[in-house]
NUDO-725473 format. One record per residue (C-alpha): residue number from 1; residue in three letters; x, y, z. Coordinates in steps of 0.25 Angstrom, whole numbers, padded with zeros to 4 digits, always signed. Layout:
N
   num   residu      c1      c2      c3
   NUM      ALA       X       Y       Z
...
% end
This chain:
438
   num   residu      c1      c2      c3
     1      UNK   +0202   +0333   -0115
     2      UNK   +0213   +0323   -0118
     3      UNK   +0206   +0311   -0109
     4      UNK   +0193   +0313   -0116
     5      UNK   +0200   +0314   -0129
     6      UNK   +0208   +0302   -0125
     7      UNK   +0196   +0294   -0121
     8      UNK   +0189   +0298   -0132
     9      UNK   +0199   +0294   -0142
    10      UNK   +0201   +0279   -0138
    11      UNK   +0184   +0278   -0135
    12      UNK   +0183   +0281   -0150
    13      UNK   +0194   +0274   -0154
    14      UNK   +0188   +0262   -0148
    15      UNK   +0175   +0263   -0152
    16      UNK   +0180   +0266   -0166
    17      UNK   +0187   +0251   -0168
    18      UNK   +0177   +0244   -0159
    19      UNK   +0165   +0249   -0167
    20      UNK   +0174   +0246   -0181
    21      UNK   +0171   +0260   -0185
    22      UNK   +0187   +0261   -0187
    23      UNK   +0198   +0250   -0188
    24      UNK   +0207   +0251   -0176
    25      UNK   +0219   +0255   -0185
    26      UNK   +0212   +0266   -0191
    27      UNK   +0206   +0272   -0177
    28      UNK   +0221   +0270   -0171
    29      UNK   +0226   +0282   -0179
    30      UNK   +0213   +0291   -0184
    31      UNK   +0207   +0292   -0168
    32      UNK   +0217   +0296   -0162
    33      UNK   +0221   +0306   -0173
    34      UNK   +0208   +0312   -0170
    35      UNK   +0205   +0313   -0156
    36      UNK   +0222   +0317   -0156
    37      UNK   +0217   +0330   -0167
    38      UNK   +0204   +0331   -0159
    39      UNK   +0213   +0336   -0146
    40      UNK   +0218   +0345   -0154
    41      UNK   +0233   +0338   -0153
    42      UNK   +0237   +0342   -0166
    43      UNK   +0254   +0344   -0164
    44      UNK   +0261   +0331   -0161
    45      UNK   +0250   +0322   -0165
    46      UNK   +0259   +0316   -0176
    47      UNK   +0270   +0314   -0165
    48      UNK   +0259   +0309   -0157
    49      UNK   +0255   +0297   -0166
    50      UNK   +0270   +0295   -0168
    51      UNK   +0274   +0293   -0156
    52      UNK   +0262   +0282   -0152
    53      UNK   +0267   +0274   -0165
    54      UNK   +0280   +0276   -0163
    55      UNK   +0278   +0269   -0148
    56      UNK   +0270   +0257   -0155
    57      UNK   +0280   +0255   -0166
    58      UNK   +0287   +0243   -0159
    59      UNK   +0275   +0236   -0155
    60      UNK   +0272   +0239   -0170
    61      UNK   +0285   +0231   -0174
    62      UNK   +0284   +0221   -0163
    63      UNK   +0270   +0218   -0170
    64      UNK   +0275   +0217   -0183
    65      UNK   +0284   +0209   -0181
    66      UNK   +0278   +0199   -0170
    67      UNK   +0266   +0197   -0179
    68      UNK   +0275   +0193   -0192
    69      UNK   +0281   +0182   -0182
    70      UNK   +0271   +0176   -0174
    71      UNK   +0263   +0177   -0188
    72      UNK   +0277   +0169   -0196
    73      UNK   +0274   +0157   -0184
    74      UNK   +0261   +0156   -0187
    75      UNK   +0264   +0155   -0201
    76      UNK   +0276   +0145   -0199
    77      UNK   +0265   +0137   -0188
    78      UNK   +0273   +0140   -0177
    79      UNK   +0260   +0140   -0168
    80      UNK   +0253   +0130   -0175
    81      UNK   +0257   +0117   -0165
    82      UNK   +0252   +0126   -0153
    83      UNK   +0238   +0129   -0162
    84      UNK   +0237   +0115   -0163
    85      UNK   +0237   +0110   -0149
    86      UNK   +0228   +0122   -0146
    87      UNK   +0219   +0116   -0154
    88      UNK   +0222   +0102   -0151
    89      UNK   +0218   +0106   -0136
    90      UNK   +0204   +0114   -0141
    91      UNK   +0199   +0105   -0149
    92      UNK   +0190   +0116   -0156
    93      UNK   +0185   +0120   -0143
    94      UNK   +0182   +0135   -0143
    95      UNK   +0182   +0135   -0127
    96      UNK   +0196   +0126   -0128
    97      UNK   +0201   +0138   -0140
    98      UNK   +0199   +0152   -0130
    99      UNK   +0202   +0144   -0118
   100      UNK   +0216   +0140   -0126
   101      UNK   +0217   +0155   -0131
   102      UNK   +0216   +0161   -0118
   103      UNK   +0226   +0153   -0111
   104      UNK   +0237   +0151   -0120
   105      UNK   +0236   +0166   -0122
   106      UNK   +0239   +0167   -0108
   107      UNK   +0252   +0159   -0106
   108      UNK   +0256   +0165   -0121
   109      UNK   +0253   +0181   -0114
   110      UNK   +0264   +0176   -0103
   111      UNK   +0276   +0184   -0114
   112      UNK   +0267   +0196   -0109
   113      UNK   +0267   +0201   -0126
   114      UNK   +0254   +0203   -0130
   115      UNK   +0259   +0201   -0144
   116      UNK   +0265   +0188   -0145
   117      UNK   +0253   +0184   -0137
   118      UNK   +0244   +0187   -0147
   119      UNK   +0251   +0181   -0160
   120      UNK   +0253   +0169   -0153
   121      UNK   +0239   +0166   -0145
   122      UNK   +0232   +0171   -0159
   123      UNK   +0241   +0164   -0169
   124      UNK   +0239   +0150   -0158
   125      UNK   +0224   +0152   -0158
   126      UNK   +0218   +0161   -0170
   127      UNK   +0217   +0148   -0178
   128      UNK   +0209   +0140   -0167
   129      UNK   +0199   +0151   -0167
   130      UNK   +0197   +0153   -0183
   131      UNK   +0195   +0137   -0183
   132      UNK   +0184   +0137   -0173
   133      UNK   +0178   +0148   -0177
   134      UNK   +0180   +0156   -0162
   135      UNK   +0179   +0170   -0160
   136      UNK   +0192   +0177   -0161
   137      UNK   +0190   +0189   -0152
   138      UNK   +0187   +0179   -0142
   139      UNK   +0202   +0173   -0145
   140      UNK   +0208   +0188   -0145
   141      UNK   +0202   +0192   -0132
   142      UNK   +0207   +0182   -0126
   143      UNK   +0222   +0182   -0131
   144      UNK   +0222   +0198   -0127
   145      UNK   +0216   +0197   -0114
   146      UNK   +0224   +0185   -0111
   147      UNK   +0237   +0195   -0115
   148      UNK   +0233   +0205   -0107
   149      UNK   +0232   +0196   -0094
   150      UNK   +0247   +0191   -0097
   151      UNK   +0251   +0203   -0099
   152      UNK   +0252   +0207   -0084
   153      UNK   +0263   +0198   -0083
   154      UNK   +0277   +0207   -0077
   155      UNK   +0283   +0206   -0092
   156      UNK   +0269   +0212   -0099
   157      UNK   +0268   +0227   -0103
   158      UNK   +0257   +0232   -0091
   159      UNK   +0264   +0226   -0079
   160      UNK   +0279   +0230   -0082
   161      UNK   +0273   +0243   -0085
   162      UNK   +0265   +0245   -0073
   163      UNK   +0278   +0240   -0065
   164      UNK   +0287   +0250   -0071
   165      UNK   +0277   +0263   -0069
   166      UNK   +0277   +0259   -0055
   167      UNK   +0289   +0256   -0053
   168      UNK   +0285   +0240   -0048
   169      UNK   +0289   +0227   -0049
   170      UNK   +0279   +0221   -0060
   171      UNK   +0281   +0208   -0054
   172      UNK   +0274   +0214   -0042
   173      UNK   +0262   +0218   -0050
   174      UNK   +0262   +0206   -0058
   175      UNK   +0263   +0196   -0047
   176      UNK   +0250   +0198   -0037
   177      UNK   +0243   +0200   -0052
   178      UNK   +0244   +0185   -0055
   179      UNK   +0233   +0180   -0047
   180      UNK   +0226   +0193   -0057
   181      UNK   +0232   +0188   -0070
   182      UNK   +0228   +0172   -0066
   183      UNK   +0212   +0178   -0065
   184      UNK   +0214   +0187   -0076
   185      UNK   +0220   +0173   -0085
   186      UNK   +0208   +0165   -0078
   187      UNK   +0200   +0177   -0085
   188      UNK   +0203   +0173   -0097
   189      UNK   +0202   +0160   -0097
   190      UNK   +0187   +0161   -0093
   191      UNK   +0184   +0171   -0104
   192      UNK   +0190   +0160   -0114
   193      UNK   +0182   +0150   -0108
   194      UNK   +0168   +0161   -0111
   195      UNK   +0174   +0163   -0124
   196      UNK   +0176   +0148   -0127
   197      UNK   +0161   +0146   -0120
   198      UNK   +0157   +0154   -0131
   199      UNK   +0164   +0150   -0143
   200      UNK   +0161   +0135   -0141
   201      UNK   +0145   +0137   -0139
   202      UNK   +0149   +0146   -0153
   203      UNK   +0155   +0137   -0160
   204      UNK   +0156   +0123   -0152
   205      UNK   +0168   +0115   -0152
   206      UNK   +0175   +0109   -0164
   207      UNK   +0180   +0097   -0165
   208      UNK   +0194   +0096   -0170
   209      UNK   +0201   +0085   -0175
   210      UNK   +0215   +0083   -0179
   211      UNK   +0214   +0085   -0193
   212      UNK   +0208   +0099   -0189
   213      UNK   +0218   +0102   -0179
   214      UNK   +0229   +0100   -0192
   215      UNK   +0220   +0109   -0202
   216      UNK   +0217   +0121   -0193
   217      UNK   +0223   +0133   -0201
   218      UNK   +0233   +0140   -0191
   219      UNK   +0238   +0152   -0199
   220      UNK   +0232   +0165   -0202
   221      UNK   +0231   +0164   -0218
   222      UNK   +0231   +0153   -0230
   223      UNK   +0228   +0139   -0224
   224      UNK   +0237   +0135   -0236
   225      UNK   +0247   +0148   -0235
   226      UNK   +0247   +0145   -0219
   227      UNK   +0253   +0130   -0222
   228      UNK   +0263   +0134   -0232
   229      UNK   +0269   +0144   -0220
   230      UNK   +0269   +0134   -0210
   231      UNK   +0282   +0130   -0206
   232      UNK   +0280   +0118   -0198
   233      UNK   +0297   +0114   -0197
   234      UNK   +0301   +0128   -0192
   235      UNK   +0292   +0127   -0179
   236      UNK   +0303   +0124   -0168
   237      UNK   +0312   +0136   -0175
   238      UNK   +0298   +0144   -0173
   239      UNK   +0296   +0140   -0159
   240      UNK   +0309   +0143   -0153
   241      UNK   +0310   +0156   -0162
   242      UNK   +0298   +0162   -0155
   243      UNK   +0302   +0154   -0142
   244      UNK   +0312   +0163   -0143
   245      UNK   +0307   +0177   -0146
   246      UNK   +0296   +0175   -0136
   247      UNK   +0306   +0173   -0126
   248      UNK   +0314   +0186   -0131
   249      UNK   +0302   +0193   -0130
   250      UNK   +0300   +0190   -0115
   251      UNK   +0314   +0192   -0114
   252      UNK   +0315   +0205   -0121
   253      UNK   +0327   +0203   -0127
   254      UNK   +0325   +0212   -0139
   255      UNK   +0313   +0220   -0142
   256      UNK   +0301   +0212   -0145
   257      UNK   +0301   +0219   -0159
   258      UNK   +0315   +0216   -0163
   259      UNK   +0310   +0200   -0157
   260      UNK   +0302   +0200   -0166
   261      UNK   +0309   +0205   -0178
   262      UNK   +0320   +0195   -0175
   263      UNK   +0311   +0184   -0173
   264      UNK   +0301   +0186   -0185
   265      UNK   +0314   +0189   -0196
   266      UNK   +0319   +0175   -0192
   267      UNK   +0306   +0168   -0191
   268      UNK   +0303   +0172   -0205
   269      UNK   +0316   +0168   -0210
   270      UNK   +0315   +0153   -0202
   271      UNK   +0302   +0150   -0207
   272      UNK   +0301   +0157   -0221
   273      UNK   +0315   +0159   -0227
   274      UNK   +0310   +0164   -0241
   275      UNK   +0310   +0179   -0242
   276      UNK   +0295   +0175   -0251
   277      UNK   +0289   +0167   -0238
   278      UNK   +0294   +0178   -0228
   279      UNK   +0288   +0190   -0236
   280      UNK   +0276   +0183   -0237
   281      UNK   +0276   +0180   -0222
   282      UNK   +0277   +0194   -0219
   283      UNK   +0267   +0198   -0228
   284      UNK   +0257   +0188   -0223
   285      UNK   +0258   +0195   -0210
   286      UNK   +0258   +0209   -0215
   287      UNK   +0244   +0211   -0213
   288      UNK   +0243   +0206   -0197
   289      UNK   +0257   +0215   -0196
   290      UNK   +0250   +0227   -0204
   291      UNK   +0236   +0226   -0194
   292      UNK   +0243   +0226   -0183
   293      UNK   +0254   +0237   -0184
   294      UNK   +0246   +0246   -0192
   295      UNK   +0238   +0247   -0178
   296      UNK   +0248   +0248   -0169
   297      UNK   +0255   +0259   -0175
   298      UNK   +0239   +0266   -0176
   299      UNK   +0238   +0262   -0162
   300      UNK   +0251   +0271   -0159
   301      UNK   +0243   +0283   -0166
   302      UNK   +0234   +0282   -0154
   303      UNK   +0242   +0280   -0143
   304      UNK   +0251   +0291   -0148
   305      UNK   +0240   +0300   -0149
   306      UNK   +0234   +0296   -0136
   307      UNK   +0246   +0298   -0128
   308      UNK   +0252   +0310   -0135
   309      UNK   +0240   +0318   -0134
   310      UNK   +0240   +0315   -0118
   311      UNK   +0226   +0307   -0119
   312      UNK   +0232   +0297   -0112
   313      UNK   +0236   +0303   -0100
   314      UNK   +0224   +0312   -0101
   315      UNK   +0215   +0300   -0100
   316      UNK   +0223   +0293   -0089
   317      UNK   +0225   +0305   -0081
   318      UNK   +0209   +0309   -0081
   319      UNK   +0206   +0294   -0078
   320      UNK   +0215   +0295   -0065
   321      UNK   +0210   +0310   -0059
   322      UNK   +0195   +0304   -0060
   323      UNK   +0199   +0294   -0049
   324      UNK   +0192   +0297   -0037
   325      UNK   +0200   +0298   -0024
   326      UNK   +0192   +0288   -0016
   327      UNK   +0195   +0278   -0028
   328      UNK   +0212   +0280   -0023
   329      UNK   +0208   +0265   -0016
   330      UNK   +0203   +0259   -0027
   331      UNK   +0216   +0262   -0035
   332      UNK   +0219   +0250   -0038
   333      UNK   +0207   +0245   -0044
   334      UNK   +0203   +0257   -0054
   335      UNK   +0218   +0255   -0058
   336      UNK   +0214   +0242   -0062
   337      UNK   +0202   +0246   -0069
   338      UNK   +0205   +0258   -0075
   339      UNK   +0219   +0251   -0081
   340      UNK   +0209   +0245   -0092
   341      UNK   +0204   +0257   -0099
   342      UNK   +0218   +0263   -0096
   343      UNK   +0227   +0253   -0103
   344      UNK   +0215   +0249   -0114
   345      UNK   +0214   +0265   -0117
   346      UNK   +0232   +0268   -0117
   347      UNK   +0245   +0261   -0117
   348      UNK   +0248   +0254   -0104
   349      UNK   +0260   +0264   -0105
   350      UNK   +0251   +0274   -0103
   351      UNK   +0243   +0267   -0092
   352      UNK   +0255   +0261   -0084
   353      UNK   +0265   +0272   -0085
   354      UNK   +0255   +0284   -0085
   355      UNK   +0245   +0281   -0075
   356      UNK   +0248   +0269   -0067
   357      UNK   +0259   +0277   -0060
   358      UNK   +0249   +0287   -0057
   359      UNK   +0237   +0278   -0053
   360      UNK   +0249   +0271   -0043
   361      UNK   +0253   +0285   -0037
   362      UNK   +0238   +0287   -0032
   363      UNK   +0236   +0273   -0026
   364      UNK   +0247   +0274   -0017
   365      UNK   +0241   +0283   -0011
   366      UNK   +0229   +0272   -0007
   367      UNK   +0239   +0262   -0004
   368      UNK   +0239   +0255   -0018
   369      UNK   +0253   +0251   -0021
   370      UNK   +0258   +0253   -0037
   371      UNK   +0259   +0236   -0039
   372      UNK   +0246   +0236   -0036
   373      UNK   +0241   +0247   -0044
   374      UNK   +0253   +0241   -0054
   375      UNK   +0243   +0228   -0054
   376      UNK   +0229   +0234   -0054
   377      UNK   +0234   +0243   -0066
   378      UNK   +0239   +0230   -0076
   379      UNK   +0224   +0225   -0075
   380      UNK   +0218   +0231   -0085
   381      UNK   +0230   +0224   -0096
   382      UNK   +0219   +0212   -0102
   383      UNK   +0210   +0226   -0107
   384      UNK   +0222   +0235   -0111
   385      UNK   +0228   +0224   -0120
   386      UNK   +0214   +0224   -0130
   387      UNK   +0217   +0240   -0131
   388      UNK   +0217   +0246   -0147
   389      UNK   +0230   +0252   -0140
   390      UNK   +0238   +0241   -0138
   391      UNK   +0246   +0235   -0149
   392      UNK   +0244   +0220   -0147
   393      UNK   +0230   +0219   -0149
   394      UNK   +0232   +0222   -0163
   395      UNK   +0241   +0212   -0165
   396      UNK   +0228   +0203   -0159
   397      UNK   +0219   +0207   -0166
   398      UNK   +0226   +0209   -0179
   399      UNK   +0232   +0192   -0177
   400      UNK   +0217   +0188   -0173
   401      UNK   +0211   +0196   -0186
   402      UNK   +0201   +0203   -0177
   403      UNK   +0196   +0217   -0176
   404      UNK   +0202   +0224   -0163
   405      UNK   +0189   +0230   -0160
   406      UNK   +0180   +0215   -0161
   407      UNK   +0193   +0211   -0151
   408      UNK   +0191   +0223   -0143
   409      UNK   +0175   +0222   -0141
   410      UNK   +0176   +0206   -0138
   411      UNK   +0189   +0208   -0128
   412      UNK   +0188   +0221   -0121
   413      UNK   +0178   +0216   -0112
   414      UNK   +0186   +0203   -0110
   415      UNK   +0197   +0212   -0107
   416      UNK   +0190   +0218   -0096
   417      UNK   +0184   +0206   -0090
   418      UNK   +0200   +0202   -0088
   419      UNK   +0208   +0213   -0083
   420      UNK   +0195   +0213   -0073
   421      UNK   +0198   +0200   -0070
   422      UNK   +0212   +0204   -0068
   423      UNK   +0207   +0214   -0057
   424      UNK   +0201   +0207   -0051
   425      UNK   +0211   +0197   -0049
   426      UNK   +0220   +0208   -0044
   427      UNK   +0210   +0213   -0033
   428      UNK   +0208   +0200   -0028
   429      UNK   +0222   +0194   -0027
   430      UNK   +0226   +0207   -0022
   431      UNK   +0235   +0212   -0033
   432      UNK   +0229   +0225   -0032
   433      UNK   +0218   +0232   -0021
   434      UNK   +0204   +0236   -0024
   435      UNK   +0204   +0247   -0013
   436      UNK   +0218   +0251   -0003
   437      UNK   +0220   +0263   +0004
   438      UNK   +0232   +0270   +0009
% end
């Protein structure tokens, strides 16, 4: 009863926003609600939704307060020297733009932060894209996917995580995988080259001169208000303060929310001493700040709901007792496929720490060792990241101005394209076996 609940729940949840029968933030809270009252889960429900905002309330805060910094440096023209030799190399070449997009995106994912990822890469290339005319979607695939690759490195969430519930070295599940994470990058690359393909016979190529290269709009607002921001003499102060908290963050020194409270309070004050310019900072960035929270904390309705009611372990454990013993060989394998819908349709929490352990125990059994299971389970990390439950891709979408169900009809195929890529890299460099018995 729960696992087709479960299942029923995100299928419509899905189909909801996809279809634009219901905005996401609206479907966050009233769905759930629903199929909770459906199950008859009357008691504890209100505790249930609390506890799944509660756990999203410091991704919440990080949020806020990542997004009113890395939205003051763009104010300030922090980026703008890196915007211009972007553009410098493109030339108003869509081919040159998403080839551009995808790798930077790449070395930038190396912090293993989504976030950060995201307001840099779309605060670097957003203004390229509104110049030419390009697709964005095309520009927010790319940047999510790309993310998602990155994020296998031993510091990203899904590898640490799979280390610890296996008790593992992640430097052992991490290492064989590179020949993987190079193909899965190679990947990438030729889908910004089919993405540039298509935009070019679309629009052609522009021809930028100088005199253009110097009148591209960069901000997000005003061409006018956007000028009057711009504080061109507080660059180098800008630099090495966020040189400084991106190195924290890898660090961990503090908490990355109290880093970026610290770093936003002395940002405002460097760049816009006035108590009038700093409140009209803030307020410029209220509405990004607003779109994005408000659905993270929704997105906590869902989760809550989803785990306190047990529908999570209730689809995971009806998914495992379908497996077929003569499957036990091919272990591996389904791991690595069925770790897409798992980690698109719950937390990698859930997925790492509730199933993987499990999954491991059986293929022993077969001969399968837990780094290699460890391995084939992170594959499915391109797909999980464009997920309605994963916080970041809010903050995408919200930065980009796109609707998350256009990004999630253009990217999920995308998405599955790369982590099979990712697969099969791992099968056939060996990170992981396609059949192994005892």
């Amino acid at each position: 009863m729960l696992t087709i609940l479960g299942f029923s729940m995100v299928t419509c949840f899905m189909y909801l926003i996809m279809t634009k029968r219901m905005s996401a933030l609206i479907a966050l809270i009233i769905v759930p609600t629903l199929f909770a009252l459906a199950g008859g889960f009357y008691s504890g429900l209100g505790e249930m939704m609390l506890n799944g905002v509660k756990a999203l309330a410091p991704t919440g805060v990080m949020l806020t307060f990542s997004i009113l910094y890395f939205g003051l440096m763009i104010d300030a023209g922090l980026f703008d020297p890196l915007v211009r030799a972007i553009l410098r190399v493109v030339r108003g070449d869509p081919l040159k733009v998403l080839m551009g997009t995808a790798i930077l995106t790449l070395l930038v994912s190396l912090d293993g932060d989504s976030s950060t990822t995201y307001m840099i890469a779309v605060a670097a290339f957003l203004p390229l894209y509104r110049k030419l005319g390009m697709n964005v979607l095309a520009m927010t695939c790319l940047i999510n996917l790309a993310s998602g690759i990155m994020n296998l490195s031993p510091w990203g969430g899904p590898t640490a995580r799979a280390a610890a519930a296996l008790n593992i070295d992640a430097l052992d599940i991490f290492i064989p995988m590179l020949p993987a994470i190079l193909l899965g990058c190679v990947t990438l690359v030729g889908l910004a080259m089919l993405f540039g393909v298509s935009e070019r016979k679309r629009l052609g190529v522009m021809r930028l001169d100088s005199q253009h290269l110097e009148n591209i709009d960069l901000g997000f607002g005003d061409a006018e208000e956007n000028e009057a921001n711009r504080r061109p003499r507080m660059f180098w102060p800008n630099f090495v303060l966020t040189t400084v908290l991106l190195v924290l963050l890898v660090v961990g020194l503090l908490p990355i929310q109290i880093l970026f409270m610290l770093a936003f309070a002395i940002a405002v004050m460097l760049n816009y001493p006035s108590l009038a310019q700093q409140k009209a900072r803030i307020s410029a960035h209220a509405g990004n700040v607003l779109a994005v929270t408000s659905l993270i904390f929704a997105a906590g309705v869902f989760t809550g709901i989803l785990s306190g009611t047990g529908m999570v372990d209730a689809m995971a454990k009806s998914l495992l007792a379908i497996i077929p013993h003569s499957f036990g060989p091919y272990l591996a394998v389904f791991t690595a496929l069925v770790s897409l819908p798992f980690t698109f349709f719950m937390s990698n929490d859930a997925f790492y720490f509730g199933i993987l352990p499990v999954i491991a125990q059986t293929a022993a059994s077969y001969g399968i060792t837990p780094e290699q299971i460890a391995r084939a389970s992170i594959i499915g990390q391109p797909f999980h990241l464009l997920s309605p439950l994963v916080p970041s891709v809010y903050l995408l979408v919200g930065l980009a101005k796109v609707d998350i169900g256009d990004h999630q009809r253009f990217a999920i195929k995308w998405g599955i394209l790369v982590s099979l890529a990712l697969m099969a890299g791992g099968l056939l460099f060996g990170a992981f076996p396609l059949y192994q018995t005892g």
